[in-house]
Structures are given as structure tokens and as C-alpha cells.
C-alpha positions in Angstrom: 0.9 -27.0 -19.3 3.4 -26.4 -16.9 6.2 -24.0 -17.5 9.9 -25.6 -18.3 12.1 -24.9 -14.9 15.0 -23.3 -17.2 12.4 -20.7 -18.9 11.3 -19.7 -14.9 14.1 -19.1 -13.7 14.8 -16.7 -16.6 11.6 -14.8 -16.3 11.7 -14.7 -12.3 13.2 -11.2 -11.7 10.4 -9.4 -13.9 7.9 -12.1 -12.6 8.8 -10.9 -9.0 8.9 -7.5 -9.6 5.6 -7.1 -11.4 3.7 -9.2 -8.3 5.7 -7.1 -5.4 4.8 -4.1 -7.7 1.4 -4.0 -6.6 2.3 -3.2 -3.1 3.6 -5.3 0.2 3.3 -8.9 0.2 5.2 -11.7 1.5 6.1 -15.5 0.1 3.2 -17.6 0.1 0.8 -14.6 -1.3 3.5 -13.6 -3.7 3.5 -17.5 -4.8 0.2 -17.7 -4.8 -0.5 -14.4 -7.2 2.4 -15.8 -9.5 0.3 -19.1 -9.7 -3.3 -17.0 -10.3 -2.1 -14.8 -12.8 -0.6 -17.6 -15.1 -3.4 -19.5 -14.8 -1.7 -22.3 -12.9 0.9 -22.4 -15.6 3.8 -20.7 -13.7 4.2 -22.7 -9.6 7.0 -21.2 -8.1 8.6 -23.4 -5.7 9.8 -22.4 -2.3 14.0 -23.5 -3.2 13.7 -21.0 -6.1 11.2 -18.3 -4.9 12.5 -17.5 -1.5 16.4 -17.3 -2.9 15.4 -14.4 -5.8 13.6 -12.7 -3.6 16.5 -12.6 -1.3 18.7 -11.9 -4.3 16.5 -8.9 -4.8 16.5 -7.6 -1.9 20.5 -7.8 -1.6 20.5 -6.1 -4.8 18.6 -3.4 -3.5 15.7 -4.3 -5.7 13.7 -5.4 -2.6 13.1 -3.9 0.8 11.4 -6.3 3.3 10.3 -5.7 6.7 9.0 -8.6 9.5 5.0 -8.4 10.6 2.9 -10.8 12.2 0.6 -12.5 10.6 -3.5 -12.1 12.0 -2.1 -15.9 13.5 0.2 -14.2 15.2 3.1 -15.9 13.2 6.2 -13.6 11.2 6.2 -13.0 7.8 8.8 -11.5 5.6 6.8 -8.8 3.6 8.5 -7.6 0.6 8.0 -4.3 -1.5 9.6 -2.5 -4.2 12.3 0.4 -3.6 13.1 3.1 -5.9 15.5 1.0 -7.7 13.2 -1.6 -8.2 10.6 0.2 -9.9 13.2 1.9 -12.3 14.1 -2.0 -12.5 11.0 -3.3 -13.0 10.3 -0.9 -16.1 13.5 -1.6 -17.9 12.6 -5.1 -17.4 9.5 -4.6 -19.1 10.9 -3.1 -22.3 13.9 -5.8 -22.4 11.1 -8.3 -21.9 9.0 -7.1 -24.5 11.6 -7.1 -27.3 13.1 -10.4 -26.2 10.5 -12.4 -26.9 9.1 -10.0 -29.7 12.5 -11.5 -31.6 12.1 -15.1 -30.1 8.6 -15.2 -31.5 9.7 -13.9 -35.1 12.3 -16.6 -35.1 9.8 -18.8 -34.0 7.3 -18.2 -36.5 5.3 -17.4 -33.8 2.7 -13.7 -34.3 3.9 -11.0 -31.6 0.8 -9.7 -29.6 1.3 -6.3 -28.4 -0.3 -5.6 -24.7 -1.1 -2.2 -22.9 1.2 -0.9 -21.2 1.5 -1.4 -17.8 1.2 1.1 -14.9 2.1 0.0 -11.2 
């Protein structure tokens, strides 16, 4: 199953944050985690993942810093700032009771996770 373009593009931000959360990464890994972690479900494309994480970082969400790759090319690593953190945990609890209150309107049980620590 393959996840409807409109639904992404809602659940990018927290989807970003969470995978940057786990420390300094850059485009293709970040893509790659997003695509691990959803079981293939979730394929970020370049046209929609390289202009959030830009949006981020203008937001202040975001810091990013240029280092070579081991092939001695530039990549655009990407880490959370104070902001984003405090970010990334209100985004949790929005997330949480968004689609605690979609799924009772769907008919649909709500299933409680842990809670997260980054």
C-alpha cells in the first residue's frame, strides 16, 4: 500500500522531525529511514522532501551544515535545533489526538504507543 500524496504532505513536518531527531543526517538517508520505518509504505520524493526540509530549516526548525561525503561529494546534513525539538514534541501530542478523533469517527480502535524519547 502506498500512502495517498495529500495524507504525506500533511504528516511531513512530524515525519521529518522524528527521522532528523535521531541525530545529523542528510536527504537521501533521511529518505531512506522514512521509507524503512514505514515499511515501504511512506516514499518521499525528492520535489517534496528537499523543499520541507528547506522550509524547516527557514523556520528555524532545522539547522544544516555542508560535509563531504567518504566519495568526497557535499551533502546537506540536517539536525534538529532547540526549536525543533520543542517542535517536534508538540507535534507528537497534536499528532496523537488528531488521529485518536479521526479514528473514532472512523470506526477505527485507537492504539496507544509508548512514548517517545529522542
Amino acid at each position: 500500500m502506498s500512502a495517498d500524496p495529500n495524507l504525506l504532505r500533511a504528516a511531513l513536518d512530524p515525519i521529518l522531525l522524528e527521522v532528523i531527531a535521531a541525530g545529523h543526517t542528510y536527504g537521501y538517508e533521511i529518505a531512506q529511514s522514512i521509507r524503512t520505518r514505514s515499511q515501504g509504505a511512506v516514499l518521499p520524493q525528492e520535489g517534496t522532501l528537499y523543499p520541507a526540509l528547506h522550509r524547516l530549516e527557514r523556520r528555524g526548525l532545522l539547522r544544516a551544515q555542508w560535509q563531504m561525503s567518504p566519495e568526497g561529494r557535499r551533502r546537506k546534513h540536517y539536525a534538529l535545533t532547540a526549536a525543533g525539538r520543542r517542535r517536534l514534541a508538540a507535534l507528537r501530542v497534536e499528532w496523537s489526538s488528531f488521529t485518536e478523533t479521526v479514528n473514532r469517527i472512523l470506526g477505527i480502535a485507537h492504539v496507544q504507543f509508548p512514548a517517545h524519547t529522542a
